[in-house]
C-alpha positions in Angstrom: 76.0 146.1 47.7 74.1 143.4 49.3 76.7 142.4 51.6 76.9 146.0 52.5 73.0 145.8 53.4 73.3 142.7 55.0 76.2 143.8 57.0 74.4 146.9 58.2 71.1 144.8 59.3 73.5 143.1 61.4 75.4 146.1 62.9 71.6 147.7 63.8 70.4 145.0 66.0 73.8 145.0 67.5 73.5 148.4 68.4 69.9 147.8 69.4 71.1 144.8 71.4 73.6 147.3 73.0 71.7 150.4 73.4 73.6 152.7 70.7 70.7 154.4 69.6 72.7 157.2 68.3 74.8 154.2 66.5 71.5 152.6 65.4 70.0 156.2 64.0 72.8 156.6 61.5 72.8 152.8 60.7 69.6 153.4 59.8 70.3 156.1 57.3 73.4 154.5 56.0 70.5 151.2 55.6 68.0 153.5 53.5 70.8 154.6 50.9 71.8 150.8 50.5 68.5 150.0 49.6 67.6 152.7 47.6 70.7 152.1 46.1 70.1 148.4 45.5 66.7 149.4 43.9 68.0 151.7 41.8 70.5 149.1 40.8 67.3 146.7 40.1 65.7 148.8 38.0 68.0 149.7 35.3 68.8 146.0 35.3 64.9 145.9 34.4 65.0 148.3 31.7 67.7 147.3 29.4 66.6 147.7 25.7 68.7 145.8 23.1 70.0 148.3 20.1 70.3 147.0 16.8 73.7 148.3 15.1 73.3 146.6 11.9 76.1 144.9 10.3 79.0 146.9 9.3 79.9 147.1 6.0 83.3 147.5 5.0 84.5 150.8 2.9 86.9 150.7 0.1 90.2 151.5 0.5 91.6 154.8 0.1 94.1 154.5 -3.4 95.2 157.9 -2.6 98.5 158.5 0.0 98.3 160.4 2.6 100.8 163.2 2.1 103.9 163.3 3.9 105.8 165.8 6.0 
């Protein structure tokens, strides 16, 4: 996603550079989803909890058969 981001800084001042403004306009909102998108990305990253599960304990067996067809 970076890479994306990166890439689409790039393409904008190209278009700039160029005079696409229509170009630049919808880099621009292609830009704003990358980012939101990275920072949505950064905050979970910020927010992970650790769970405890406990150890498992093992169950006795079954002596009984299951029955058959």
């Amino acid at each position: 996603m970076v890479e994306i981001r990166d890439n689409l800084i790039a393409r904008i001042a190209e278009a700039e550079r160029e005079g696409w403004l229509g170009e630049v306009e919808g880099l621009r909102v292609s830009l704003a989803g990358a980012e939101d998108k990275l920072a949505r990305i950064d905050r979970r990253r910020d927010h992970r909890t650790v769970v405890d599960l406990g150890i498992p304990t093992p169950q006795p067996a079954s002596t009984a058969l299951p029955p058959r067809p």
